[in-house]
MIKOLKOL-696279 format. One record per residue (C-alpha): residue number from 1; x, y, z. Coordinates in nm, 3 decimals, m for minus. Example, Ala and Ser with C-alpha at 12.3 -4.5 7.8 and 13.67 -1.06 7.14 Angstrom:
2
+------+---------+---------+---------+
! nufi !       X !       Y !       Z !
+------+---------+---------+---------+
!    1 !   1.230 !  m0.450 !   0.780 !
!    2 !   1.367 !  m0.106 !   0.714 !
+------+---------+---------+---------+
This chain:
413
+------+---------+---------+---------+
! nufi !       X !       Y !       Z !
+------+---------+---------+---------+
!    1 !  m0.704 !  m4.702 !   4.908 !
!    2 !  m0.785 !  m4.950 !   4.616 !
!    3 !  m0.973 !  m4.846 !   4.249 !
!    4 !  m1.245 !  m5.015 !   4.369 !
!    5 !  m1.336 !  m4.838 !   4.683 !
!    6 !  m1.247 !  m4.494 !   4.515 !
!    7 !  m1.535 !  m4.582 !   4.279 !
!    8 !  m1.754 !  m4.793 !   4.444 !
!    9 !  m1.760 !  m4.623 !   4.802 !
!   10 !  m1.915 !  m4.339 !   4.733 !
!   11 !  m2.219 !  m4.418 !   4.564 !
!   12 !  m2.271 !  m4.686 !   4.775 !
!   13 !  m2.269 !  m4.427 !   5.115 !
!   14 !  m2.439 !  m4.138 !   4.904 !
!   15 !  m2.779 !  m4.435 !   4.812 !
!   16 !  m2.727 !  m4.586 !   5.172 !
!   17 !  m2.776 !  m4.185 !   5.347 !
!   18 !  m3.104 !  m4.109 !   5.085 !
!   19 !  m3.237 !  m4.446 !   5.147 !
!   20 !  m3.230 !  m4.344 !   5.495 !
!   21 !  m3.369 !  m4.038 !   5.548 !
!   22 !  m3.612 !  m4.069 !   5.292 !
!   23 !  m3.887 !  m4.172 !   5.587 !
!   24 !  m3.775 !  m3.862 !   5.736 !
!   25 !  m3.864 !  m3.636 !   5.441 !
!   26 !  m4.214 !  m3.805 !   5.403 !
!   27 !  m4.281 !  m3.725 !   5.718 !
!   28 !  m4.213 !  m3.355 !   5.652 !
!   29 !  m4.372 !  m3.278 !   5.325 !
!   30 !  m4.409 !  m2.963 !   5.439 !
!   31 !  m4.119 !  m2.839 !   5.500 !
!   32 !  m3.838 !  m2.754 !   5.186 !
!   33 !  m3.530 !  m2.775 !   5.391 !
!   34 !  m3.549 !  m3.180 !   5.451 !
!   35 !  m3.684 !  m3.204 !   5.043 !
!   36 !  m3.373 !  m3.026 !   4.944 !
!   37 !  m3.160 !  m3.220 !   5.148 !
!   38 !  m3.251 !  m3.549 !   5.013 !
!   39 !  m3.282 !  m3.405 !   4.663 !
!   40 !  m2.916 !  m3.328 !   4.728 !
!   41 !  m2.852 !  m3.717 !   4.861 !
!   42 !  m3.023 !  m3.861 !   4.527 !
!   43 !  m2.846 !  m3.665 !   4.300 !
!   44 !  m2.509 !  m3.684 !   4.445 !
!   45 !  m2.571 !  m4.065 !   4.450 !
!   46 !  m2.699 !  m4.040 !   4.087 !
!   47 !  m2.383 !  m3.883 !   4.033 !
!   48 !  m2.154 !  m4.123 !   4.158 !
!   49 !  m2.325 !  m4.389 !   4.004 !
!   50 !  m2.277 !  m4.245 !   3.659 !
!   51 !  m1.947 !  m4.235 !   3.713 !
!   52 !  m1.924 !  m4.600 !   3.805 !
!   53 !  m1.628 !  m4.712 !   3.549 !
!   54 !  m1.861 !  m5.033 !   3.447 !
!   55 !  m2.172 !  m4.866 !   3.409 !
!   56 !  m2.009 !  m4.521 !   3.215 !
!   57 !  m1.891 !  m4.764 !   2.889 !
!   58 !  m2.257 !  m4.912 !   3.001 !
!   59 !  m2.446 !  m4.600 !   2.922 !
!   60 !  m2.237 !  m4.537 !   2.585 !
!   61 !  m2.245 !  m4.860 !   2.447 !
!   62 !  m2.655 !  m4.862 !   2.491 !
!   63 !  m2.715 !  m4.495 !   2.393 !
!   64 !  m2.437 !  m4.491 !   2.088 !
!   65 !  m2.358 !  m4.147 !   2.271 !
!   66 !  m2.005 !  m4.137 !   2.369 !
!   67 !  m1.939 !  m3.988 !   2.667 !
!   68 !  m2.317 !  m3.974 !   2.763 !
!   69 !  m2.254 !  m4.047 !   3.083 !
!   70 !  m2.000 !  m3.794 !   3.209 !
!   71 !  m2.258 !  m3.535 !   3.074 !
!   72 !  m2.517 !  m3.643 !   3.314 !
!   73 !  m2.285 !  m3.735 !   3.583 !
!   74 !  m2.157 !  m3.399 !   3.604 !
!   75 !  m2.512 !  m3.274 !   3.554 !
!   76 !  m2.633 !  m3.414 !   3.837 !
!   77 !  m2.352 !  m3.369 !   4.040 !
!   78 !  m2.439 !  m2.950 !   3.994 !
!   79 !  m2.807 !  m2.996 !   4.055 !
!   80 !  m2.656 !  m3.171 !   4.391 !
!   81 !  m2.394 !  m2.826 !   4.441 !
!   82 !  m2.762 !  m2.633 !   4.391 !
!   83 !  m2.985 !  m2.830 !   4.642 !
!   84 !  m2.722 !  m2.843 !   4.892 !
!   85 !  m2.697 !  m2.472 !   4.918 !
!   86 !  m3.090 !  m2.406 !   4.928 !
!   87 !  m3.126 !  m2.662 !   5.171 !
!   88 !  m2.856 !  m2.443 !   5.409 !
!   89 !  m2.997 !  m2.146 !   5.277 !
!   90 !  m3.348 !  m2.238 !   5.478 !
!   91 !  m3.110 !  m2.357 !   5.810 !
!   92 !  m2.977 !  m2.007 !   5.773 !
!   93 !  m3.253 !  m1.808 !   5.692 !
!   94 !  m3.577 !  m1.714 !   5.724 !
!   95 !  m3.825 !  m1.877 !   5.499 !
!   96 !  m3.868 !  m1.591 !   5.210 !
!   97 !  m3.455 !  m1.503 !   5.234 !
!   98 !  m3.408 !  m1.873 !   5.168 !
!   99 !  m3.652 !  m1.888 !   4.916 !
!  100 !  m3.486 !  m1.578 !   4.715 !
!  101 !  m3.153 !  m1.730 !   4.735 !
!  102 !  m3.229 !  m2.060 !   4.563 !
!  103 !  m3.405 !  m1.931 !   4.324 !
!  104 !  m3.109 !  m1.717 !   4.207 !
!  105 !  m2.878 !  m1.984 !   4.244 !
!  106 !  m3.094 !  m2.165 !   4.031 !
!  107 !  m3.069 !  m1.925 !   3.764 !
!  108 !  m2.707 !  m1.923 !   3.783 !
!  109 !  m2.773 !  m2.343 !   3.745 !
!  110 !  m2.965 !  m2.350 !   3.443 !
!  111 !  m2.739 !  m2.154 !   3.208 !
!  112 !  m2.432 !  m2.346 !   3.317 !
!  113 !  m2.597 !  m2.707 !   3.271 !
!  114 !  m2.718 !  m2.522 !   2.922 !
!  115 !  m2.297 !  m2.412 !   2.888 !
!  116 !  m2.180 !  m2.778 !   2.941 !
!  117 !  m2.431 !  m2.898 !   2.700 !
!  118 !  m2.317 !  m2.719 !   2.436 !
!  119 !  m1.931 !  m2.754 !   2.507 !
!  120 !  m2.049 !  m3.169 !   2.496 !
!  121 !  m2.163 !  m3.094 !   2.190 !
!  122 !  m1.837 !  m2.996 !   2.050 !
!  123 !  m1.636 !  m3.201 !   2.135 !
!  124 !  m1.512 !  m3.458 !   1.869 !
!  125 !  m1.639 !  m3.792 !   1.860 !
!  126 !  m1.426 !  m4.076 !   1.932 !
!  127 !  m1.472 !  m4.445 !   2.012 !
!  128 !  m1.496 !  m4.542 !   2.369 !
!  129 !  m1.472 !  m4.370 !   2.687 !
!  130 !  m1.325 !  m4.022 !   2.683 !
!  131 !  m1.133 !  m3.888 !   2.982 !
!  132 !  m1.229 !  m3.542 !   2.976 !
!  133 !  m0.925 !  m3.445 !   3.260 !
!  134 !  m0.708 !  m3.586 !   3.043 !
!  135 !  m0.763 !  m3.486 !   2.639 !
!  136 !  m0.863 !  m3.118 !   2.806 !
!  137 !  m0.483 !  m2.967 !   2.691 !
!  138 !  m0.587 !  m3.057 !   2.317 !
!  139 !  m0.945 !  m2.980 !   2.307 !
!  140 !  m1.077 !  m2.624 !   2.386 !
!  141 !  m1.442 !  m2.750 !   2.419 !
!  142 !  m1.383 !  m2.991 !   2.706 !
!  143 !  m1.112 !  m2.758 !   2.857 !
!  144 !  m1.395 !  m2.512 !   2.850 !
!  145 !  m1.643 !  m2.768 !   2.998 !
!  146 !  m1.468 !  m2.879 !   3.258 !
!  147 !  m1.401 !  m2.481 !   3.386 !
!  148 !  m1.767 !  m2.418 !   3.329 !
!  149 !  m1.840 !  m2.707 !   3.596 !
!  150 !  m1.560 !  m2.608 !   3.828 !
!  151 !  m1.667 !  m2.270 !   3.867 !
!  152 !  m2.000 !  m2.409 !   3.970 !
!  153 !  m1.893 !  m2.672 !   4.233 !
!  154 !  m1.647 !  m2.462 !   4.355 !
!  155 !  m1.935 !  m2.171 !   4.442 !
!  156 !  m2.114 !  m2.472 !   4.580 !
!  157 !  m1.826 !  m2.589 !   4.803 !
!  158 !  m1.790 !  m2.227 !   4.935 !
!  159 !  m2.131 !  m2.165 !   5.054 !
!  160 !  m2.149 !  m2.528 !   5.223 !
!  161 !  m1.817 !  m2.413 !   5.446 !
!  162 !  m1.995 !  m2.108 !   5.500 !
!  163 !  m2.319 !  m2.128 !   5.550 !
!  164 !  m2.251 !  m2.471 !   5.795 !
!  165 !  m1.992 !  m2.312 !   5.995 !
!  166 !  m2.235 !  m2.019 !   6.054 !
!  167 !  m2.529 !  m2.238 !   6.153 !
!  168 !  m2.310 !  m2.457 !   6.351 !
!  169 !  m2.275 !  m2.186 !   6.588 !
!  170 !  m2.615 !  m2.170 !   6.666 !
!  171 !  m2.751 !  m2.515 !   6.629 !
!  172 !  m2.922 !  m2.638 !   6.939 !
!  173 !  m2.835 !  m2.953 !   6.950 !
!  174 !  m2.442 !  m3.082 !   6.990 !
!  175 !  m2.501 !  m3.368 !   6.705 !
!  176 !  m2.595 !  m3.118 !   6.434 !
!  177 !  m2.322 !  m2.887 !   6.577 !
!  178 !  m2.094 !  m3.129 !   6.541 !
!  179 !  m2.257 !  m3.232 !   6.197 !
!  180 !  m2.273 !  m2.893 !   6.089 !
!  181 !  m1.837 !  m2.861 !   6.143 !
!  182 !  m1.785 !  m3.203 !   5.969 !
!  183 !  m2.013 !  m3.064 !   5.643 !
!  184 !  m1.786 !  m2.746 !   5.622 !
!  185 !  m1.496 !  m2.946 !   5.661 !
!  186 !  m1.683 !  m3.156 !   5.372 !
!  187 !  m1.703 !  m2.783 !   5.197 !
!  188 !  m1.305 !  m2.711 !   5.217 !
!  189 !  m1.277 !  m3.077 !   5.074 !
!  190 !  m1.459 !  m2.931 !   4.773 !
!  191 !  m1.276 !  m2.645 !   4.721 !
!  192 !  m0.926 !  m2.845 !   4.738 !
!  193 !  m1.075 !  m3.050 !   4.480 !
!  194 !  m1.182 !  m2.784 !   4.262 !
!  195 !  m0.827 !  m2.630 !   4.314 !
!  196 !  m0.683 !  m2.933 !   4.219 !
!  197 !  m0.897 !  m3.008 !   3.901 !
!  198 !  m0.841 !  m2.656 !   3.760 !
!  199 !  m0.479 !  m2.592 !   3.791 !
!  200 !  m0.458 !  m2.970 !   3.656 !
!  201 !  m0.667 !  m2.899 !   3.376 !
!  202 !  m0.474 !  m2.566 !   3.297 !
!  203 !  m0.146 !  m2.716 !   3.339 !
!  204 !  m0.249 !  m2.909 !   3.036 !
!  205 !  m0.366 !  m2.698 !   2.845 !
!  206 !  m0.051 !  m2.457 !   2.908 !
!  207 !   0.132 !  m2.774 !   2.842 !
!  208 !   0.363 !  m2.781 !   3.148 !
!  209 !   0.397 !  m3.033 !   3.413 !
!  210 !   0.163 !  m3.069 !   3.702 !
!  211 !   0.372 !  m3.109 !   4.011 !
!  212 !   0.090 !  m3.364 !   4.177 !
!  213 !   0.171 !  m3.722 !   4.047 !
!  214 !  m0.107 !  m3.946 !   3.975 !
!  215 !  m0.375 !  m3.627 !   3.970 !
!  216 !  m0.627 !  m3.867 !   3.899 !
!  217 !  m0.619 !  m4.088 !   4.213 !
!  218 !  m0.614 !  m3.769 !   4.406 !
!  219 !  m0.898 !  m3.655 !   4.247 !
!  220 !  m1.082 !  m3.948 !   4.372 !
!  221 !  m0.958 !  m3.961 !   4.721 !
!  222 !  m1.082 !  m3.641 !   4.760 !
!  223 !  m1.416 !  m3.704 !   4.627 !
!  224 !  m1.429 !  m4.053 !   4.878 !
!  225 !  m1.320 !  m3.797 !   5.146 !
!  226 !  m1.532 !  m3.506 !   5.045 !
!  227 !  m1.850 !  m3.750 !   5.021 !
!  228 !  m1.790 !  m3.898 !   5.355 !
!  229 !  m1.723 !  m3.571 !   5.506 !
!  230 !  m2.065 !  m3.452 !   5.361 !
!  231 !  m2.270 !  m3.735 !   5.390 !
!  232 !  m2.160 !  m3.796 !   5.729 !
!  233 !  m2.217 !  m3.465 !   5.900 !
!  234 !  m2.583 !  m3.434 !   5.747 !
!  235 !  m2.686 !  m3.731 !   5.882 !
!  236 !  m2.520 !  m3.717 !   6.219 !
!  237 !  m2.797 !  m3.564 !   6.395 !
!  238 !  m2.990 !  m3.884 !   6.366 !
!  239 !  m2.693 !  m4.138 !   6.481 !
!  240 !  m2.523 !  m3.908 !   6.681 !
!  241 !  m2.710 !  m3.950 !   7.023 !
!  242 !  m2.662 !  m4.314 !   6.984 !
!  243 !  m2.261 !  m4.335 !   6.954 !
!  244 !  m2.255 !  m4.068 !   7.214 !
!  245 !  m2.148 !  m3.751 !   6.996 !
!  246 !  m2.369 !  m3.547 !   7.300 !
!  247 !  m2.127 !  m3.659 !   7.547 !
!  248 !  m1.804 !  m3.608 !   7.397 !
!  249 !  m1.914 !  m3.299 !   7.260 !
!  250 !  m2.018 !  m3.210 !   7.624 !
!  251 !  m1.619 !  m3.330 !   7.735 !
!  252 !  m1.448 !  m3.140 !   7.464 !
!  253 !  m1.603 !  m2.829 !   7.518 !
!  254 !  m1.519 !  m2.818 !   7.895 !
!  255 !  m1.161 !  m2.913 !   7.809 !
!  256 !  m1.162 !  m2.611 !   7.546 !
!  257 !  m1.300 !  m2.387 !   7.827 !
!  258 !  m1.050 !  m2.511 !   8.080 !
!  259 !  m0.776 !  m2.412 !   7.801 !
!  260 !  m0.927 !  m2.103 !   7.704 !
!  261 !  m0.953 !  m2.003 !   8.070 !
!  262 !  m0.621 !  m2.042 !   8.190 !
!  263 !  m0.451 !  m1.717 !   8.112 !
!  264 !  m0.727 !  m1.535 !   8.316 !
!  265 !  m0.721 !  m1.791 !   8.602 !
!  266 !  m0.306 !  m1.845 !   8.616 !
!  267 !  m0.281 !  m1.414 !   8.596 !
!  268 !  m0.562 !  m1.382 !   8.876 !
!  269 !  m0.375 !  m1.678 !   9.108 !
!  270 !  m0.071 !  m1.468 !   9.093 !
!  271 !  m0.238 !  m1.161 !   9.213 !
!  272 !  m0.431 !  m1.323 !   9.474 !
!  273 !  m0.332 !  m1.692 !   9.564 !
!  274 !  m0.547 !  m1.812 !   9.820 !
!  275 !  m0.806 !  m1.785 !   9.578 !
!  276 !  m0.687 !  m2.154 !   9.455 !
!  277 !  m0.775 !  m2.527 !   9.574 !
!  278 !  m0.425 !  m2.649 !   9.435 !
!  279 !  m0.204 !  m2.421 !   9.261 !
!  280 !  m0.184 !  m2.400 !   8.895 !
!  281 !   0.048 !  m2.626 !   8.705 !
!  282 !   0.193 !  m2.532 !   8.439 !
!  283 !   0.000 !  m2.478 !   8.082 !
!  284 !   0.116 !  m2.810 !   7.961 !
!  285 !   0.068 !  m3.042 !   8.217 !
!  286 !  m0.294 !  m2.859 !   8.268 !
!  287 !  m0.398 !  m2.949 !   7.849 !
!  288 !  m0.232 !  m3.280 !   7.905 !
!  289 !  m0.477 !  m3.385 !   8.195 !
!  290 !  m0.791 !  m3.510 !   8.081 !
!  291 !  m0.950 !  m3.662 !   8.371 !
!  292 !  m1.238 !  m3.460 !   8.583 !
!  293 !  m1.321 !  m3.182 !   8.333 !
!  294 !  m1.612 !  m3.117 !   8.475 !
!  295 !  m1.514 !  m3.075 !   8.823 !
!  296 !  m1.190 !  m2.861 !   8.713 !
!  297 !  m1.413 !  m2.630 !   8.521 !
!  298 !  m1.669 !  m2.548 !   8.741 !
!  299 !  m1.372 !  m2.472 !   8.981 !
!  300 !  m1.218 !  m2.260 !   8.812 !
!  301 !  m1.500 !  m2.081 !   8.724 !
!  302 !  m1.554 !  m2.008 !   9.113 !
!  303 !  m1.157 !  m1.937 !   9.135 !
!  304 !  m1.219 !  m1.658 !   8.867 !
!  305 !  m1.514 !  m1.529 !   9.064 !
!  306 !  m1.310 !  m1.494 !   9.368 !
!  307 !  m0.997 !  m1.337 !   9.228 !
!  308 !  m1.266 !  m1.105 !   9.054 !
!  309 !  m1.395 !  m0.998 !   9.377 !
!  310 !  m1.021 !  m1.000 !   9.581 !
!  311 !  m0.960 !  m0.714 !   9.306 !
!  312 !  m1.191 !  m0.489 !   9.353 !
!  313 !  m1.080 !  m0.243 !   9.580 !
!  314 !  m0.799 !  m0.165 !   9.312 !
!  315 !  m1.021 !  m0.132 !   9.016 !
!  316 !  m0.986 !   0.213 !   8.882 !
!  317 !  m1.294 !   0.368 !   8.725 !
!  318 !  m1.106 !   0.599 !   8.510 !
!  319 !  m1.021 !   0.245 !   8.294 !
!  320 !  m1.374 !   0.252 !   8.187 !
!  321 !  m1.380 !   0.555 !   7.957 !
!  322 !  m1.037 !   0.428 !   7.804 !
!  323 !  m1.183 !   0.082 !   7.721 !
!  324 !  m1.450 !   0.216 !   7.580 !
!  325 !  m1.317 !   0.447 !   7.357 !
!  326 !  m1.139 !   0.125 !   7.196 !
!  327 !  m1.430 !  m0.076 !   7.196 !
!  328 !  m1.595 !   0.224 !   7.015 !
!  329 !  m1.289 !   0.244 !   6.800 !
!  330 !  m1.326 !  m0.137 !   6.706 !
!  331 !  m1.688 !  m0.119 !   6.681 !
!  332 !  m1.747 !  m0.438 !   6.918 !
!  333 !  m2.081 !  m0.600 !   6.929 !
!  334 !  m2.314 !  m0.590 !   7.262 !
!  335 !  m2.153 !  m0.922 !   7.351 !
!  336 !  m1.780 !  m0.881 !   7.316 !
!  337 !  m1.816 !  m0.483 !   7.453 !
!  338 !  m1.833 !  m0.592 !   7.829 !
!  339 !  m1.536 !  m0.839 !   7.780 !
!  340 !  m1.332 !  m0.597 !   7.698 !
!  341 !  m1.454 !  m0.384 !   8.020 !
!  342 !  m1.421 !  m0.615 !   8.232 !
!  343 !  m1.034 !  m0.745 !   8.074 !
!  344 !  m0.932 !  m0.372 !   8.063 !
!  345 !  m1.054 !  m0.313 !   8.422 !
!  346 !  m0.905 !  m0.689 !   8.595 !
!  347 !  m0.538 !  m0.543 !   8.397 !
!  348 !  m0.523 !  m0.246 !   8.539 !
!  349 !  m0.626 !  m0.387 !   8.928 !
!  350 !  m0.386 !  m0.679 !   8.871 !
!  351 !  m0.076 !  m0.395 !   8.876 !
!  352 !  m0.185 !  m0.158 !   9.114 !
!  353 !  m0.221 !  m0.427 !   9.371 !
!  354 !   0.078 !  m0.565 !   9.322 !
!  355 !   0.199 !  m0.185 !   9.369 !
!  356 !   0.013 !  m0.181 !   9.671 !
!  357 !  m0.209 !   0.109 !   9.535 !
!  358 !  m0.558 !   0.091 !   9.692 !
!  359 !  m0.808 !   0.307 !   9.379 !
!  360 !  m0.833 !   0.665 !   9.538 !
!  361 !  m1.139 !   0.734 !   9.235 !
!  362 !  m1.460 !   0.704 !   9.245 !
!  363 !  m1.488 !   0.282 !   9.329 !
!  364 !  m1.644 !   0.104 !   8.982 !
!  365 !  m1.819 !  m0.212 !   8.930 !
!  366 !  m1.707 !  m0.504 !   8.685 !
!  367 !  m1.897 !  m0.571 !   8.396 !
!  368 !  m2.079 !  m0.921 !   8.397 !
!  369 !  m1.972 !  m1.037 !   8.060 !
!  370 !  m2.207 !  m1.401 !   8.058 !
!  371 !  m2.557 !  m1.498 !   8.112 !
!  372 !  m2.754 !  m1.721 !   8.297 !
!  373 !  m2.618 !  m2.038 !   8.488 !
!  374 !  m2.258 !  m2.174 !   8.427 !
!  375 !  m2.246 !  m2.230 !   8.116 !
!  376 !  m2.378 !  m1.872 !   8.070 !
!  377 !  m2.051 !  m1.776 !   8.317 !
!  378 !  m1.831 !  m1.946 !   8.091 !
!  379 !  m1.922 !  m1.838 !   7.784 !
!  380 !  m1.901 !  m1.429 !   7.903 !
!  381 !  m1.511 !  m1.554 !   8.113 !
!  382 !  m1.427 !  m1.673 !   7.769 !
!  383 !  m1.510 !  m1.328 !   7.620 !
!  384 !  m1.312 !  m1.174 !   7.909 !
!  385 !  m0.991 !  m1.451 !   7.874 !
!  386 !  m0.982 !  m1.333 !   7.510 !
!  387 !  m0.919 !  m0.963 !   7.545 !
!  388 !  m0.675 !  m1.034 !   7.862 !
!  389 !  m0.493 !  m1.256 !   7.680 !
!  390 !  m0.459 !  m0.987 !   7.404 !
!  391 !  m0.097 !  m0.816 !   7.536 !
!  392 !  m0.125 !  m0.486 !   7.274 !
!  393 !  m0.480 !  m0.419 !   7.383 !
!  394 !  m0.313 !  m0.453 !   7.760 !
!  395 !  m0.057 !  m0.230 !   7.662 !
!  396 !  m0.272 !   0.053 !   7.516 !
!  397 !  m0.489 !   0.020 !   7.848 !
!  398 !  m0.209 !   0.083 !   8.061 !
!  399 !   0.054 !   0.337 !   7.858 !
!  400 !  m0.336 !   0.529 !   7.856 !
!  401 !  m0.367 !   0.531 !   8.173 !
!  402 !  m0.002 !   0.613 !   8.292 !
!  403 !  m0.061 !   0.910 !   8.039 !
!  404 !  m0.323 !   1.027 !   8.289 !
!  405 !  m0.147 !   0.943 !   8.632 !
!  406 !   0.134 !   1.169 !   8.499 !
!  407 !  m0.079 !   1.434 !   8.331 !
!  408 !  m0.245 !   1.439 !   8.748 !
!  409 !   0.083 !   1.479 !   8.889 !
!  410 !   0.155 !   1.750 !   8.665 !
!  411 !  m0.104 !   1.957 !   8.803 !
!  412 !  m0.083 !   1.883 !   9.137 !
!  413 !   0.295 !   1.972 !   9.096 !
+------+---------+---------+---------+
């Protein structure tokens, strides 16, 4: 990756994004979500420019100020860490809660652009461009400075992994889901680079040797990275249907289903194998083959169903009350809570029909762990795959009830 593209990309992408969805935000006055988020496009792109080798000795040779321009760089670049956390604040909240929350972040903003001012004002004056990263050993002002603006971005960087990755689940459409994982991805960027810049800075100023060469250029790959990451994934949900993103969304979540299924499907085969079109192949070969996803899904689905149903006259009821003493014990939500039913219940019928033991208690119904339609199905088979899979939740089941089949023939003894 050449100098040039490490400081000309970015800008260029971060103008090119506001440029475009500046139509967007006009048509939404309204609304402060979309005014944040291009608030948060300008002033990262403000940002970058600043930063812009050429025009940085630019802005000091004009102003007499040296240094000017990292001041206002970084400036901007925390009004951007602000914005961008209001505008997920009102994706992830309701209009008042989101309203609250950037107003106390910007609180927190004002006295740290108000810290970095004076910390500027400090530091000595010299000649020319100043890197702060690298005079921060010797000088306790910009040392302090560039903490003061760490501690900022990396708050910022944190709450745009978090707060995307929680919206992301929820998002109604695949692009912004999609968009929504690539700006927490964008969010872990940050925080790297935050990592990075403050054990760099400290290692200076402790004066020992920073085991990263060339800490600079990595500084700036991340930043390329971090911007495209960012940029990217906010805009997505406007490009994204027209490259497709819908589609392979659509493909890569059946193949994660098909994967995430096959513990469930390969244990119920065993137990009853007519219940199969073809049998299983092995786990390997199965995430290997890509082709039909669709078709092998909504079979195996069906498969489930039917092993579900070829186990029922060995499903003891008694399993209930255990299962739901653990879900009780784990304090489960509504959702995961018949999952773990339903596992507990398909473990215990898988062994006593392959003991030949037909359930001599009173008969008990499986828990429908999904909702509506297939994709409903899968989602609540997914659930139950989970806590299968889990082989110490199997184990308590069982050695539970084992306690109880010998505790019966005790007593009738």
């Amino acid at each position: 990756m050449t100098a040039a593209a490490l400081f000309y990309g970015p800008p260029v992408v971060a103008w090119a994004a506001a440029a475009y969805k500046l139509p967007a935000v006009r048509r939404k006055r309204a609304d402060p979500g979309p005014r944040f988020y291009w608030l948060t496009l300008t002033t990262l792109a403000l940002a970058l420019t600043l930063l812009v080798p050429s025009i940085y000795v630019s802005i000091d040779h004009v102003t007499g100020v040296s240094n000017l321009a990292r001041l206002l760089g970084d400036g901007f670049a925390l009004v951007t860490a602000w914005s961008v956390q209001a505008f997920l604040a009102y994706l992830n909240f309701p209009a008042h809660q989101a309203k609250a929350t950037a107003r106390r972040l910007a609180y927190l903003l004002l006295p740290t652009l108000i810290a970095l001012s004076v910390f500027f004002a400090w530091v000595p004056v010299e000649e020319g461009a100043l890197s702060f990263v690298q005079r921060s050993g010797d000088i306790p002002s910009i040392l302090a400075y560039r903490l003061v603006f760490l501690g900022f971005l990396g708050l910022a960087a944190f709450n745009v992994m978090r707060f995307s990755w929680h919206y992301a689940k929820v998002a109604p459409r695949p692009s912004l889901r999609v968009g929504l994982r690539l700006d927490a991805l964008g969010g872990v960027v940050g925080l790297l680079f935050v990592t990075h810049e403050g054990l760099f800075v400290l290692s200076r100023a402790a004066g020992s040797a920073y085991p990263i060469p060339q800490p600079v250029t990595v500084s700036g790959i991340l930043i390329v990275f971090g911007v495209l990451l960012t940029v990217g994934g906010s805009t997505m949900p406007a490009w994204g249907p027209r490259v497709g993103v819908p589609w392979l969304y659509q493909r890569f979540s059946a193949y994660r289903s098909l994967a995430r299924l096959y513990p469930l499907w390969l244990a119920l085969y065993r137990a009853t194998p007519e219940i199969a079109l073809l049998p299983p192949p092995n786990r390997l070969v199965d995430m290997l083959t890509v082709r039909d996803v669709n078709f092998r899904l909504y079979r195996r689905v069906i498969e489930i169903r039917d092993g579900r149903l070829a186990l029922r006259p060995y499903v003891d009821s008694r399993v209930e009350g255990i299962a739901r003493e653990f879900s009780d014990d784990a304090g489960l939500s509504d959702e995961e809570r018949p999952a773990l039913l339903d596992a507990a219940m398909l473990t215990a019928a898988i062994r006593r029909k392959a003991a030949g033991q037909i359930d001599d208690h009173t008969p008990a119904s499986y828990y429908i762990a999904g909702g509506d339609g297939i994709a409903g199905e899968v989602t609540g088979l997914e659930r139950v795959a989970k806590w299968f899979d889990r082989s110490s939740f199997t184990r308590d089941v069982l050695a539970q009830l084992d306690q109880l089949d010998r505790g019966r023939a005790v007593d009738l003894g």
